[in-house]
Structures are given as C-alpha cells and as structure tokens.
DOPA-258334 format. One line per 2 residues: their letters; for each residue x, y, z of N, C-alpha, C. Coordinates in steps of 0.001 Angstrom, whole numbers, plus 500000, padded with zeros to 6 digits. Each point is the difference from the previous one (the first is absolute). Layout:
a	X Y Z X Y Z X Y Z ~ ...
//
This chain:
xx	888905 619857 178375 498923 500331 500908 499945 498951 501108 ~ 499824 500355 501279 499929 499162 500819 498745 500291 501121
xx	499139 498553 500350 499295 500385 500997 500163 499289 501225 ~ 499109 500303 500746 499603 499571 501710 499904 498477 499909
xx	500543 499202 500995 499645 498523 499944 500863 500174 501386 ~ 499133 498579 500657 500743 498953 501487 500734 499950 499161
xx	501631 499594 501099 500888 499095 500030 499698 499384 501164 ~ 500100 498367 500086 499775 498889 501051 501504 499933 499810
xx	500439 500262 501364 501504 499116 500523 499496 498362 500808 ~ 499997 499244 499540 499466 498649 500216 500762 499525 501608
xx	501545 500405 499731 500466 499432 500598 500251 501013 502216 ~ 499036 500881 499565 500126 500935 500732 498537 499549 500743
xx	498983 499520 499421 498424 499565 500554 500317 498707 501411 ~ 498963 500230 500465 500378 499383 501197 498552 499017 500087
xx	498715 500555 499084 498779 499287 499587 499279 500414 501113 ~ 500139 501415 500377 498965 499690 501025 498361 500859 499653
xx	500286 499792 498746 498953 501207 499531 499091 500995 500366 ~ 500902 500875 500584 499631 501170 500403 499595 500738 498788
xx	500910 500100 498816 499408 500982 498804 498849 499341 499727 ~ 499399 498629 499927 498612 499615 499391 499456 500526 501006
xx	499696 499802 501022 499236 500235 501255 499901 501976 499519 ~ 500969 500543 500388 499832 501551 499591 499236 500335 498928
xx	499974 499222 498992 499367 500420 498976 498473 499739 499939 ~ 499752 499100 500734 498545 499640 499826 499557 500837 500977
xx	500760 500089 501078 498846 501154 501312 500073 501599 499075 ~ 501379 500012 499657 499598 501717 499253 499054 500053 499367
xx	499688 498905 498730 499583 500105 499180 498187 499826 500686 ~ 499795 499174 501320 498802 499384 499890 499422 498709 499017
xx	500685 499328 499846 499947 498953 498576 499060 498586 500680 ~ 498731 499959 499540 499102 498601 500515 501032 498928 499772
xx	499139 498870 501245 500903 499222 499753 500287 499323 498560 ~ 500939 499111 499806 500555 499140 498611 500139 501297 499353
xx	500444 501258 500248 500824 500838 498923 501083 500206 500533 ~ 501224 499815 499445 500976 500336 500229 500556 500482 499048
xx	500668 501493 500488 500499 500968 498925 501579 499682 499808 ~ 500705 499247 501134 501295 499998 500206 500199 498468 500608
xx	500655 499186 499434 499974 498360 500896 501645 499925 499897 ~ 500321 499319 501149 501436 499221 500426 499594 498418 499879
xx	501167 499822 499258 500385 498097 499748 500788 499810 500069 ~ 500246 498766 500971 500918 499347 500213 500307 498610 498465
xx	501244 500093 499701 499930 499303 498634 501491 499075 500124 ~ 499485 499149 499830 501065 498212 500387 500572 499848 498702
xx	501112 499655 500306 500926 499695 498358 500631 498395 500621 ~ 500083 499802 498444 501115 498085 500307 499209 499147 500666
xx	500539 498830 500269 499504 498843 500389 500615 499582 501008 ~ 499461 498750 501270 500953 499554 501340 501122 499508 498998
xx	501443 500562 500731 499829 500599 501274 500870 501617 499580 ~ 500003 500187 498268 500308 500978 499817 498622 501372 500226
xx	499874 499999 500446 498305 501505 500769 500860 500929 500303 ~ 499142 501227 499366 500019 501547 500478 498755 500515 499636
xx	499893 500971 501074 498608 501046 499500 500468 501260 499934 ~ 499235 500617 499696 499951 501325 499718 498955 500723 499972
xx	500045 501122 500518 498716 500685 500164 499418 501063 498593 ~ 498941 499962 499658 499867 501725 498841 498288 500460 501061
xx	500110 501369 499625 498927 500641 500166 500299 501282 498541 ~ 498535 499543 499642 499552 500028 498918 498558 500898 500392
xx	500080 501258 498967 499042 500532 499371 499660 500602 498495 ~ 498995 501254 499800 500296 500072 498708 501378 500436 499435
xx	500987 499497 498930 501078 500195 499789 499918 501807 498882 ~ 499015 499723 499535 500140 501659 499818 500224 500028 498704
xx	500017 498571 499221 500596 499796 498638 500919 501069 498493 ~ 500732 499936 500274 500164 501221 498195 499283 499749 499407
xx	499684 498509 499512 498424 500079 499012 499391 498933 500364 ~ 498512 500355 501016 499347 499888 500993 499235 498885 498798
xx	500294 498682 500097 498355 499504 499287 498643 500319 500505 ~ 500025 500386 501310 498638 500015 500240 499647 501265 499565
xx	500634 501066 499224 499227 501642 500071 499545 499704 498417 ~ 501348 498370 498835 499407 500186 498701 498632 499173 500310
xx	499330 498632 500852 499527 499113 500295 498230 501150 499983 ~ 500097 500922 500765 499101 500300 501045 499123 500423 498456
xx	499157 499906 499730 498779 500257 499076 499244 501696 500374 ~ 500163 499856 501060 498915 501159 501211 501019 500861 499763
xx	501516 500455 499764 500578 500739 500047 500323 500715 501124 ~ 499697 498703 501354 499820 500506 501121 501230 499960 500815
xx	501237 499945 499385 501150 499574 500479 501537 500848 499222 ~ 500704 500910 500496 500520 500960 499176 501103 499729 500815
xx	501545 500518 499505 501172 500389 500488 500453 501370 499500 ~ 500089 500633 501096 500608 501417 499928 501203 500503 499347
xx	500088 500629 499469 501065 500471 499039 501139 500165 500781 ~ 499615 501125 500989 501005 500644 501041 500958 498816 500989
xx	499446 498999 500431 500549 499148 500598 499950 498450 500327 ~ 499428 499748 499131 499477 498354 499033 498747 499267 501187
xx	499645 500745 500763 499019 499209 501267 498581 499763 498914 ~ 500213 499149 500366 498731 499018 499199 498201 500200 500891
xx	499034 500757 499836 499154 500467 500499 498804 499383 499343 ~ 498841 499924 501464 498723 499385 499073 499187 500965 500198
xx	498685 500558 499137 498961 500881 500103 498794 499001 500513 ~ 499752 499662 501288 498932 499313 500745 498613 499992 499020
xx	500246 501420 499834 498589 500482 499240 499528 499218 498261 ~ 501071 499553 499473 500245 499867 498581 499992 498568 500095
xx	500645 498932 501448 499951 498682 499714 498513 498990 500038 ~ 499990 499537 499257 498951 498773 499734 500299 498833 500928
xx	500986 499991 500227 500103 498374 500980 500168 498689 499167 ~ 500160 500485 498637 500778 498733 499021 500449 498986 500578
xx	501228 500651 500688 500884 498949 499973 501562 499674 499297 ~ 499619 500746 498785 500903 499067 499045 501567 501064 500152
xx	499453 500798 501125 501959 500427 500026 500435 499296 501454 ~ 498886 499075 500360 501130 499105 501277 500619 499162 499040
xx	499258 499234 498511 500534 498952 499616 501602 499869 499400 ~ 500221 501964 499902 501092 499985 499235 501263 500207 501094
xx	499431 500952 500948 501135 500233 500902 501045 498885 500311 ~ 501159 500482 500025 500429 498443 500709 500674 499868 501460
xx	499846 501293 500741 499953 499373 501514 498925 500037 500364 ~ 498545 499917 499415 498558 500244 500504 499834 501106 500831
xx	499996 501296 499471 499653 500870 500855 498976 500237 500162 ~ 499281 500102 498520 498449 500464 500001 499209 499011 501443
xx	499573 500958 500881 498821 499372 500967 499009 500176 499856 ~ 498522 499190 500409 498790 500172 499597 499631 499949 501736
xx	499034 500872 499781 499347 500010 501377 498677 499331 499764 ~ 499360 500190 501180 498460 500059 499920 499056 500679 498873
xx	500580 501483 499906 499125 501056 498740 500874 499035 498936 ~ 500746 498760 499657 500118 500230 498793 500989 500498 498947
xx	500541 501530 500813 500685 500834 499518 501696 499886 500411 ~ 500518 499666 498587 501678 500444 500350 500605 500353 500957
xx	500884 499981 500537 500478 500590 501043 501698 499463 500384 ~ 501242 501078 499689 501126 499166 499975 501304 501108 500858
xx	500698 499787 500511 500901 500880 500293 500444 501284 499126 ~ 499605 501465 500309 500580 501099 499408 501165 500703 501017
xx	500775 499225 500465 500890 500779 500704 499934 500768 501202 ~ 498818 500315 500389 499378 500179 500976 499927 501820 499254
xx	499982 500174 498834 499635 500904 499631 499027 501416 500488 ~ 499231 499866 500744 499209 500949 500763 501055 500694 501523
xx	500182 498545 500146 501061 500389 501197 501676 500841 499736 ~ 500710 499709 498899 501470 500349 499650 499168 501522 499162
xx	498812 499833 499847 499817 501967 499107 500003 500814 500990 ~ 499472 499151 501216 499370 500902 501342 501486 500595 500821
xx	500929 499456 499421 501286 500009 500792 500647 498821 500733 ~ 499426 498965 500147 500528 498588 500344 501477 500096 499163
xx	500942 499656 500438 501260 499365 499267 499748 498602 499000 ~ 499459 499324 500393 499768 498325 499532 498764 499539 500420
xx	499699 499031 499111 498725 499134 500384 500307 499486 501330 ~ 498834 500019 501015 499616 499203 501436 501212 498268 499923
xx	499724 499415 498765 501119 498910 500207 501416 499811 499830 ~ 500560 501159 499000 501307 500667 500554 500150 500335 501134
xx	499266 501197 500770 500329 500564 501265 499705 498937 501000 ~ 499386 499262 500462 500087 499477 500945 501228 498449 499777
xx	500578 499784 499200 500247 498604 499774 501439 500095 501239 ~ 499884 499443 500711 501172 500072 500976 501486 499973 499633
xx	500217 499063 498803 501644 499469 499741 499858 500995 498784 ~ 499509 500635 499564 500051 500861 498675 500469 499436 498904
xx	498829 498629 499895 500047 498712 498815 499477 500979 498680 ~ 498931 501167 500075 499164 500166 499339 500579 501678 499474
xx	500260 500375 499115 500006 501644 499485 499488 500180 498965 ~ 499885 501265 499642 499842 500454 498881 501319 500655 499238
xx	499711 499771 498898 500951 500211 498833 499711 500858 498633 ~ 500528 500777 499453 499688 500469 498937 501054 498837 499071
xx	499132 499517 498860 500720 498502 499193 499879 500350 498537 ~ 500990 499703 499484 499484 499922 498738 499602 499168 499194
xx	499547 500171 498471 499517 498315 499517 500581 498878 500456 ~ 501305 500186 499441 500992 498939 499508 500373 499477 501762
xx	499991 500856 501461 500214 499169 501113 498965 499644 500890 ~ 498785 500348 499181 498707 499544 500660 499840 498497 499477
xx	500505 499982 498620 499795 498638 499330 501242 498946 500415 ~ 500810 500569 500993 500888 498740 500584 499433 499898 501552
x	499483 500273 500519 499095 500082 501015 499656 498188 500128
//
C-alpha cells in the first residue's frame, strides 16, 4: 500500500521560500503559524562548512504518533491515501500531539486549536493538481509522490 507524501529535492531549493509564503496566504494562517517552514541547515566545522536547505511539513507518517497521541480522537489518517487529517471540531488544544511529532507540525493558533498541513486537500478534491507549495515552487524542489512504507522511512 502506498500513500501521498512531499518529496524535498534539497539540492534543487534555492531558499527563497515561496512554498512557505504560498502556504500561509492560501491558507490565511495568523501570524507565528506556520504550516510549511524552509531551513537553511550548516554541517562540519571551519573550514570544512556546507548547508543545506529542507522545507518541511506534515510528513504524512505510516504510523502517525500524533493520530495514536491525540486523546480527542481528533486526528485520523485515511485509508485511501495515508493524508493525515484533523477534525477542528473534536480538538481540545492539548497539545500533546506537537510533543510527539518530530518535524513539529502540529500548530497552535490563537483559538488554541490544531492546525497542520493536509495537502492542501480542499484544493487537489476541487481539481487543483498539487498543494499551492508544489505548484508555485519555481526550481520544482517540492512534489508530490505516491510512497510507500519502507521509502517514506528512508526519506
């Protein structure tokens, strides 16, 4: 079985974060939420240095700690294509599935309430091809992929 997940081509990013920027105006996201972030990330010591860029969102997990984490049951992955979804309505504002995630997706706004990348899900049902930060990314650092366990977990 295989589902939906980014692939980041690292070496294809140019950092100018256009996909974060896209994602927060589609989305409307107050400030300090970010559904989608680019980092620049330094390896070695003077005068051996390199960076590298990732942009990072929810990874979409095969087995999501935050959907076993969530108490509220407010956090599910779809059978049909592994997108990891929150029910606004069902979350409490815990918390305790940012603690598990491990690229921090879970965002908290103002209400409180969860809030994390679904793929741009409303948009790709409506007929969109790809989420707003696929389509706009200029060097085409960013796609979508159908993955399976075993090459999501070399990711």
């Amino acid at each position: 079985m295989s589902d939906i997940s980014f692939l980041h081509h690292s070496e294809k990013c140019i950092q100018c974060h256009t996909c974060e920027t896209a994602c927060k105006s589609r989305r409307g996201s107050e400030h300090g939420v970010k559904l989608r972030r680019v980092y620049n990330v330094w390896h070695g010591g003077y005068p051996d240095i390199s960076s590298s860029t990732v942009s990072v969102a929810c990874l979409h997990c095969t087995e999501p700690a935050c959907v076993k984490t969530c108490s509220a049951g407010a956090i599910r992955k779809r059978a049909e294509d592994g997108i990891v979804l929150v029910d606004h309505a069902l979350c409490t504002g815990c918390r305790e599935c940012g603690t598990v995630c491990p690229v921090g997706a879970p965002q908290f706004g103002g209400d409180g309430i969860m809030q994390k990348c679904d793929l741009c899900i409303s948009d790709t049902l409506s007929g969109s091809s790809a989420p707003i930060c696929v389509l706009v990314c200029p060097t085409q650092a960013l796609e979508l992929a159908q993955m399976s366990a075993e090459e999501k977990s070399e990711q």
